[in-house]
N, C-alpha and C positions, 0 to 999 in steps of 0.2 A: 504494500500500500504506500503510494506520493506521501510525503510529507512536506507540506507548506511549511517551510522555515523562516520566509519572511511572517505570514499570522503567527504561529506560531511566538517566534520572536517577539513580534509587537503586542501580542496576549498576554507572555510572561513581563513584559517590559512596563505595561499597562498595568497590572495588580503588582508589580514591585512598586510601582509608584501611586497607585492608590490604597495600597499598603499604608503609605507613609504618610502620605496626605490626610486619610481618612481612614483607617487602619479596617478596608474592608478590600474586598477583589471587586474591578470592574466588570470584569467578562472570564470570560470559561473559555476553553479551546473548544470545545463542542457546541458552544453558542454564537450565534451571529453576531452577538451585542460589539464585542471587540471588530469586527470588521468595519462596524456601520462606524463607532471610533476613530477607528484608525480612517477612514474615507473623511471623516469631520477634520481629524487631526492633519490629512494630505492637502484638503481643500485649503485648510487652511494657511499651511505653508507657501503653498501657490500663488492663494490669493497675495503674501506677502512680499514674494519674490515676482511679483507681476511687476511689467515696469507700467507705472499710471503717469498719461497725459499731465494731470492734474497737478502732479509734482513737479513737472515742467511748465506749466503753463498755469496759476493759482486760478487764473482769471476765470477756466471750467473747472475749478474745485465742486462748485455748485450743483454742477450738473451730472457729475456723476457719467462721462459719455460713454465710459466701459464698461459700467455697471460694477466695478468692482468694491467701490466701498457699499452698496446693496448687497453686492454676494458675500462678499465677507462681514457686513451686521447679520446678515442674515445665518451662516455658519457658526459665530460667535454665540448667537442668541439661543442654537440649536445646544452649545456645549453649555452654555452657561448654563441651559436648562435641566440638562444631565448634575451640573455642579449642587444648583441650588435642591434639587431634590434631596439629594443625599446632603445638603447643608439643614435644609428644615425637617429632613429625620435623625439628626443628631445637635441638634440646635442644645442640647444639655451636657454637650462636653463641649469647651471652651479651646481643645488642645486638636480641634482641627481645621485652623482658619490656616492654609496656605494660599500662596499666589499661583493663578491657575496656570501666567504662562511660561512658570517654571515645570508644569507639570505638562503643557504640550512639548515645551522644547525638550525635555528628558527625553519623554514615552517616544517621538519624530526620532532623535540621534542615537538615542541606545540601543533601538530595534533596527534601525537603517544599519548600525555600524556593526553588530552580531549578525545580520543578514548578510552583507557585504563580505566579513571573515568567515564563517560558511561558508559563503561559496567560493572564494578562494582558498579553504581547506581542501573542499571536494573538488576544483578544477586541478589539483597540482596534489596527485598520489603520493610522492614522497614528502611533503611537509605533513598530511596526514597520517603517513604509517612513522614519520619519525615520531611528529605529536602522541600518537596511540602506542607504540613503544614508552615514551618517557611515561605518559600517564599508566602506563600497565606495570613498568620499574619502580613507581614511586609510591604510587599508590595502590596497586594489588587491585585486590580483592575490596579491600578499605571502604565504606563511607565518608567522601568528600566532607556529606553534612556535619558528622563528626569529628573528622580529624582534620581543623583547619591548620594546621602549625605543619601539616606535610606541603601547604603550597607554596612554603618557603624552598624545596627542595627544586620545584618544577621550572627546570634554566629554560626551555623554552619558549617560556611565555614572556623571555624580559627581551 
């Protein structure tokens, strides 16, 4: 069976970071919820790296002739809306007000750049069978979760 390692990626990357933000998961690997996300969280980088008229020219700030500041409130208001629910069902703990677009910029770079190493693991056999070597020399049999003071050992990951 495929295995999407980009969703995947950005599923785990998405509840390690709403983990920390709001100390729950946002999406499941077996649920859509994480993809319609990550499509919020693309849209949105997009709309950021668009180059807009408007910033060249203030004079159609106004008018909006790309429709990008429309598409991007509109995007924004979609994420906001995912925030504030899980904001007004825990409105009784105080310790999870963070800033949202620290939490798009993580969830965007930490899933794109474990995506990226993937698949330059699997395009190039030998950093993968040296990688799987060391990791099989150092760590065995082992529990990573366990024994973090072995990933001092691991020279190729520096």
């Amino acid at each position: 069976m495929p295995v999407d390692i980009g969703k995947a990626a950005f599923t785990t990357t998405l509840n390690l970071l709403s983990n920390t933000f709001f100390s729950m998961d946002l999406a499941s690997h077996a649920s859509a919820d994480s993809q319609v996300f990550k499509e919020l969280v693309g849209s949105s980088m997009e709309m950021a790296a668009k180059p807009n008229l408007s910033d060249f020219f203030p004079l159609f700030k106004l008018m909006d002739l790309q429709g990008i500041f429309k598409r991007s409130t509109e995007i924004m208001n979609k994420m906001m809306g995912v925030f504030e629910e899980i904001i007004d069902g825990r409105l009784k703990d105080p310790m999870n007000g963070k800033d949202d677009d620290l939490f798009v910029a993580g969830t965007d770079a930490t899933s794109s750049t474990l995506e990226w190493a993937m698949t330059e693991i699997l395009r190039n056999p030998k950093i993968m069978e040296k990688a799987q070597f060391e990791l099989d020399k150092v760590l065995g049999k082992m529990d990573l979760c366990k024994n973090q003071t072995s990933q001092n050992y691991l020279t190729f990951k520096q």
